[in-house]
C-alpha positions in Angstrom: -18.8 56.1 -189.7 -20.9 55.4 -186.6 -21.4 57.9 -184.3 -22.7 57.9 -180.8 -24.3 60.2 -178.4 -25.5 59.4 -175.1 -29.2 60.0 -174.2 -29.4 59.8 -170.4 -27.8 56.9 -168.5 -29.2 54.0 -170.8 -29.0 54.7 -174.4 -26.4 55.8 -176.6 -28.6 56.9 -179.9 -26.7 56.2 -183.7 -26.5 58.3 -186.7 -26.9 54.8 -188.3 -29.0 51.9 -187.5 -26.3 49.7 -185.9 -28.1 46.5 -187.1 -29.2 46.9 -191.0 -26.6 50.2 -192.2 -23.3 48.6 -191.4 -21.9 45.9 -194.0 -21.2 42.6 -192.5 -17.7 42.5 -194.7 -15.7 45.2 -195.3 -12.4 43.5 -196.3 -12.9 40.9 -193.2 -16.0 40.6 -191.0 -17.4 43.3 -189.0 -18.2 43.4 -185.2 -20.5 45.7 -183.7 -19.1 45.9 -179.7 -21.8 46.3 -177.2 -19.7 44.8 -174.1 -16.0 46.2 -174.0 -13.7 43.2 -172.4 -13.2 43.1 -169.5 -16.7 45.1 -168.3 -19.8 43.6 -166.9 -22.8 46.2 -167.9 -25.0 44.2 -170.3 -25.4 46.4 -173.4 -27.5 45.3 -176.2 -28.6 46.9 -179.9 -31.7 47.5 -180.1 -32.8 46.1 -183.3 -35.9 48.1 -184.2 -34.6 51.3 -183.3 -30.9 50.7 -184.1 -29.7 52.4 -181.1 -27.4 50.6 -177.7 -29.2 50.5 -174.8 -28.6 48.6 -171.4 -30.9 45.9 -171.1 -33.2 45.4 -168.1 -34.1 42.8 -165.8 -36.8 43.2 -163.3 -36.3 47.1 -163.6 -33.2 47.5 -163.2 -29.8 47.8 -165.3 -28.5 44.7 -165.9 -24.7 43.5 -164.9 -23.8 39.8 -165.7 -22.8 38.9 -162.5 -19.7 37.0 -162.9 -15.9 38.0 -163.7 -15.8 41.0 -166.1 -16.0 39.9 -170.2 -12.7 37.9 -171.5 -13.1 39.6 -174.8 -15.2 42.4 -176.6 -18.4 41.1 -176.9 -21.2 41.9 -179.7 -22.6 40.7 -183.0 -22.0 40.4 -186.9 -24.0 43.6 -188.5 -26.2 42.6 -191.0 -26.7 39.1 -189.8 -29.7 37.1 -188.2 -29.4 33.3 -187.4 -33.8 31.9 -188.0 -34.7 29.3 -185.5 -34.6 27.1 -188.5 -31.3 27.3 -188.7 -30.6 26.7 -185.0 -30.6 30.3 -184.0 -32.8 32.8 -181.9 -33.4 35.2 -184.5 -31.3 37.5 -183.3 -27.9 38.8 -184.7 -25.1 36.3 -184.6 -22.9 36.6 -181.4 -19.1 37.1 -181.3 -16.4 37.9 -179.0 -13.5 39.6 -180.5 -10.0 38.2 -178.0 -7.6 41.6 -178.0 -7.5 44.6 -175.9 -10.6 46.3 -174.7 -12.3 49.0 -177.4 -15.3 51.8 -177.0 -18.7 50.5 -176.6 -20.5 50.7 -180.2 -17.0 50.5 -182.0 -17.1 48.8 -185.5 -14.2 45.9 -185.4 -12.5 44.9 -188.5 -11.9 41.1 -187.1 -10.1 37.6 -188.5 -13.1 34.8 -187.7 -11.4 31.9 -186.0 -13.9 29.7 -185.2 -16.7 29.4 -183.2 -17.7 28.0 -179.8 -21.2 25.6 -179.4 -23.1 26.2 -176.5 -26.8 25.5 -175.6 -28.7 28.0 -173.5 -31.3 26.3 -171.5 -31.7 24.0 -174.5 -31.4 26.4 -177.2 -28.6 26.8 -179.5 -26.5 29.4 -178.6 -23.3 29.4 -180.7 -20.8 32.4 -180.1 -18.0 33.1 -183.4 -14.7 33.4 -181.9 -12.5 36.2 -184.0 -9.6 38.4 -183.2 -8.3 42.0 -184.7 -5.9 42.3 -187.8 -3.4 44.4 -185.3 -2.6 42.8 -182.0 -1.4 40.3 -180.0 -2.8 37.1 -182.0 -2.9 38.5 -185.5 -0.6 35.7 -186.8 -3.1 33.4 -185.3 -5.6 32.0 -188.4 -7.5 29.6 -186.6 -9.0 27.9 -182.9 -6.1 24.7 -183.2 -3.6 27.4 -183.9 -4.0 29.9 -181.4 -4.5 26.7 -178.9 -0.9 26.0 -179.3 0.6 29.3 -179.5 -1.3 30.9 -176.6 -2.2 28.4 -174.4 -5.2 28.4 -172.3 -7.1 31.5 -174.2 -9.9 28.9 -176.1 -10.1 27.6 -172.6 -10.6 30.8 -170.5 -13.5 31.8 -173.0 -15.2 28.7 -173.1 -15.0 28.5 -168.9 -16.3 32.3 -169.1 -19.2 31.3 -171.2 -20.0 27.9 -169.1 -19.8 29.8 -166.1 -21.5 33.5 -166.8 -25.4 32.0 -166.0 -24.9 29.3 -163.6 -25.7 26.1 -165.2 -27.8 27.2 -167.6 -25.0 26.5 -170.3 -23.9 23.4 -171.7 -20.8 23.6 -174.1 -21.1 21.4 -177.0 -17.4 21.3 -178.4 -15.7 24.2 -180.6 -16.5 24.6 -185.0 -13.5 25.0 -187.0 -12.8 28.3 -189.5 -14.4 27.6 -192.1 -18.0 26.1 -190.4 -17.7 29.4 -188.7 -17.9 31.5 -191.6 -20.3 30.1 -193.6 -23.1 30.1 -190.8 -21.9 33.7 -191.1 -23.0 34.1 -194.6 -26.1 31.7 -194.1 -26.8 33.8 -191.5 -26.3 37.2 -193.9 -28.9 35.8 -196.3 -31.5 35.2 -193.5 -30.7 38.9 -192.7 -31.4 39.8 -196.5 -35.1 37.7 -196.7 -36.3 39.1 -193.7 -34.9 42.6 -195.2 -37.2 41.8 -198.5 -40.0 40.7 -196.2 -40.3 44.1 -194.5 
């Protein structure tokens, strides 16, 4: 179980580093929330220390400055895309569509899809998933929940295009099951660069 306590106004410090110590899979995939929906304070893991921290820009706390998140927004523990591979090195990215959850909550979620963006050039591919309990958990896939919710794809991929300016170009949507095996390519970069410590 992850717990959380705050250290001053930027940090909340883990029992657990948030990063390596939680399985990417338990039953479904995993999602470590750093951004609850519907919030704009830009909260990030640390992935040395394995703590959340607000990020900085030019010394100050850092808010996106756009409409609040359309989803909870965070990463796939135990998971690093290589540049290789298209990534930034960093832990995948997801957004989890439901209602709003703690910050540093663990997420059972139902991988839909994914959405393809470039940032400033650089690939930039978020996974699209939603919670077993909740308003789309009949939904199994992007084409799906399309139909039976109209317009929710299409709010999060105007979010994303919108949240920097024009720094983000969309580059079309990847289907279930591309989604979850850059997942698990991305799990086995996580375990080399494990081995390589």
């Amino acid at each position: 179980e992850v717990i959380l306590k705050t250290d001053g106004l930027y940090r909340l410090i883990s029992n657990i580093h948030l990063v390596n110590d939680i399985p990417y899979k338990r039953g479904g995939y995993q999602a470590l929330i750093e951004v609850p929906a519907g919030t704009t304070a830009k909260w990030e893991a640390n992935h040395r220390t394995g703590h959340l921290e607000w990020e900085f820009k030019n010394d100050l706390p850092r808010n996106v400055k756009f409409l609040g998140y359309p989803g909870n927004y965070g990463y796939i523990p135990q998971s690093v895309l290589d540049k290789s591979d298209g990534g930034d090195g960093d832990p995948l990215d997801i957004i989890v569509l439901g209602p709003a959850v703690k910050r540093g909550m663990v997420q059972q979620v139902k991988v839909i899809g994914a959405i393809k963006l470039l940032d400033k050039g650089e690939q930039d591919d978020k996974i699209i998933a939603i919670p077993f309990i909740g308003p789309f958990e009949r939904v199994d896939s992007l084409g799906e929940m399309m139909v039976k919710f109209p317009g929710v794809i299409e709010i999060v991929r105007h979010w994303f295009e919108g949240y920097k300016g024009s720094k983000i170009q969309f580059m079309g949507y990847m289907k279930r099951d591309k989604a979850k095996a850059l997942i698990e390519r991305a799990h086995v970069s996580w375990n080399k660069h494990e081995n390589n410590r």
